[in-house]
C-alpha positions in Angstrom: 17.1 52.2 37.8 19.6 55.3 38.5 19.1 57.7 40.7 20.6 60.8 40.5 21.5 63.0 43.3 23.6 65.7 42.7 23.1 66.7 39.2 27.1 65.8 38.7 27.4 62.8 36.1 31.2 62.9 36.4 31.3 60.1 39.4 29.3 57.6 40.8 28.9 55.3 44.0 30.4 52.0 44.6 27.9 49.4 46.0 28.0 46.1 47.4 25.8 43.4 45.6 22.3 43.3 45.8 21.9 47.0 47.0 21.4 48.7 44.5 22.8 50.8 41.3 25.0 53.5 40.5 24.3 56.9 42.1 25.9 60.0 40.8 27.7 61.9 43.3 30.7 64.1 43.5 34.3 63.5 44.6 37.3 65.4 46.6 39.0 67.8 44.5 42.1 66.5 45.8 41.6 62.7 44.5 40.7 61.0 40.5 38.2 62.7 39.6 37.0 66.1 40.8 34.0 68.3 41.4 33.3 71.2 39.2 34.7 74.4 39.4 32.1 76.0 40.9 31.0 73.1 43.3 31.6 74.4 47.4 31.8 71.3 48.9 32.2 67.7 48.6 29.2 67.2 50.7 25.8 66.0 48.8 22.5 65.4 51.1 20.4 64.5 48.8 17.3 67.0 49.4 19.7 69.9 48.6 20.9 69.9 45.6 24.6 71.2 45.1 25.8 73.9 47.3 26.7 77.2 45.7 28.2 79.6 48.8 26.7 77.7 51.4 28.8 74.7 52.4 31.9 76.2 51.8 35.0 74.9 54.9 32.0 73.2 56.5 32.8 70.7 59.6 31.3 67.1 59.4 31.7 65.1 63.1 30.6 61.6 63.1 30.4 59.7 66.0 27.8 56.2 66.8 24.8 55.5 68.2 24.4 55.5 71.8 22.5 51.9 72.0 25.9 50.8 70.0 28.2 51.3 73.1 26.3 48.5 76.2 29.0 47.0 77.8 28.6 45.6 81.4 31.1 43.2 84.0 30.7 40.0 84.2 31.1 38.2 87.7 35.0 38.5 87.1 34.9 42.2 86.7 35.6 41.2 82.8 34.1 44.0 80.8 31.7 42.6 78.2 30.0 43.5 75.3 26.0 43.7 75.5 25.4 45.6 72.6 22.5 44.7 69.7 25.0 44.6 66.8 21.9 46.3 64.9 22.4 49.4 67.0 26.2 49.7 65.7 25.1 52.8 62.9 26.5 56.2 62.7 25.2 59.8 63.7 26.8 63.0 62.1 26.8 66.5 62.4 27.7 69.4 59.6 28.0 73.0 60.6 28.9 75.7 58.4 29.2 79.8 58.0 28.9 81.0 54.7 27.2 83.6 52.7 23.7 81.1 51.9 22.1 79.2 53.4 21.2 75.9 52.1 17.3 75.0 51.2 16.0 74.0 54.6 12.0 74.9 54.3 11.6 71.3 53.7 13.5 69.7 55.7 12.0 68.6 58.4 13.2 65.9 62.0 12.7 62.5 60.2 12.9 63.0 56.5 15.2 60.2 55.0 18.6 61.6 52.7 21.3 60.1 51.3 24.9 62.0 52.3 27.5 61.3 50.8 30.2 63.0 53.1 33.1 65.5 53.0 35.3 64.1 55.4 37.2 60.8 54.7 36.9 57.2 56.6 39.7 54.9 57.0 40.2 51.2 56.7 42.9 49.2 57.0 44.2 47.8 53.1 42.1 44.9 52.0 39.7 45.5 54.9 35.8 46.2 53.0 34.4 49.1 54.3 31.1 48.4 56.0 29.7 51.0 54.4 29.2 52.2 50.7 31.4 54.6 49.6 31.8 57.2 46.5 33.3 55.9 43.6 37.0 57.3 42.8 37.0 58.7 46.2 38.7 55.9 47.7 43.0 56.0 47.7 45.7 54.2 49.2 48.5 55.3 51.3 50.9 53.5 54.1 48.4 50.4 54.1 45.0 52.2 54.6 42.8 53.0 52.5 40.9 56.1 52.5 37.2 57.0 51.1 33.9 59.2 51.5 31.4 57.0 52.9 27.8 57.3 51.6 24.9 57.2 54.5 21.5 56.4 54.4 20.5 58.4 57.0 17.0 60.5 59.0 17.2 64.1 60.0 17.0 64.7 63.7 17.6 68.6 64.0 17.8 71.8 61.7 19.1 74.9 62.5 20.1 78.5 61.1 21.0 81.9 61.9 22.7 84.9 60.5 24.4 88.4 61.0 22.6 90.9 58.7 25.6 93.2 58.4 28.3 90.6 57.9 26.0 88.4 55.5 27.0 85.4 57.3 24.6 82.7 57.5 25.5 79.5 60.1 24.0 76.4 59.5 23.6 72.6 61.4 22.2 70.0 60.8 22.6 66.6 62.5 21.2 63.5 61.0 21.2 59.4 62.1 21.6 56.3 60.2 18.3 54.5 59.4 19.4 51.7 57.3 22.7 50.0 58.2 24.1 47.0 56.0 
């Protein structure tokens, strides 16, 4: 089975074993293989479709679940870790101004995407990542090595505005992991 995401056959997703199969997805401009011309953004969620003048110098924060940070003291004031190891996923947040905005009348709190994100992660060299990542993304440089991680993740928020006269439309949207390795 191959799934295809982003209607770019030039690049595909690496995954772990027994996961499943090659996705197509696009790359950094900057790396192997490259987007084309007239892609915006490295970003692909996968209810979008590619970007055309609407994720152009977006912003992508990441950050982790708030059940993944439970620590607590012990009688000897030592601090330790309480935390369900099943809560240690990722949230993330992309904003962006540009001149469209992207298709959000379906896109609804609690639809499942894949993203496959446009700002790097970083491990250290022969560390696996924990997550999958896109394929030809990933480089090496002073011992780390540097990729665009792919998340399964669930939308929790949508939003949009824009200036009439300017033609700017903003954009947010900020989405959870549902399905950590």
């Amino acid at each position: 089975m191959s799934l295809l995401l982003s209607g770019r056959p030039h690049a595909a997703i690496r995954l772990r074993p027994g996961i499943g199969e090659m996705v197509n997805l696009p790359v950094n401009p900057n790396w192997p293989e490259s987007p084309p011309h007239y892609a915006d953004s490295n970003l692909t969620i996968s209810a979008f479709g590619l970007l055309f003048y609407q994720g152009r110098d977006l912003t992508q924060s990441y950050g982790l679940l708030e059940a993944a940070s439970d620590q607590d003291r012990d009688v000897n004031y030592g601090l330790v870790d309480c935390s369900n190891p099943a809560a240690r996923q990722y949230t993330t947040k992309i904003t962006c101004t540009d001149r469209r905005p992207p298709p959000f009348g379906n896109i609804y709190p609690g639809l499942k995407v894949v993203v496959s994100c446009a700002v790097p992660w970083c491990v250290t060299e022969g560390v696996t990542p924990d997550r999958e990542y896109v394929c030809g993304s990933e480089f090496f440089e002073n011992g780390f090595m540097f990729f665009l991680p792919l998340l399964y993740m669930m939308v929790r928020t949508v939003s949009w505005q824009g200036k009439e006269w300017r033609a700017d439309i903003g954009w947010s949207i900020s989405l959870e992991e549902y399905a950590a390795p």
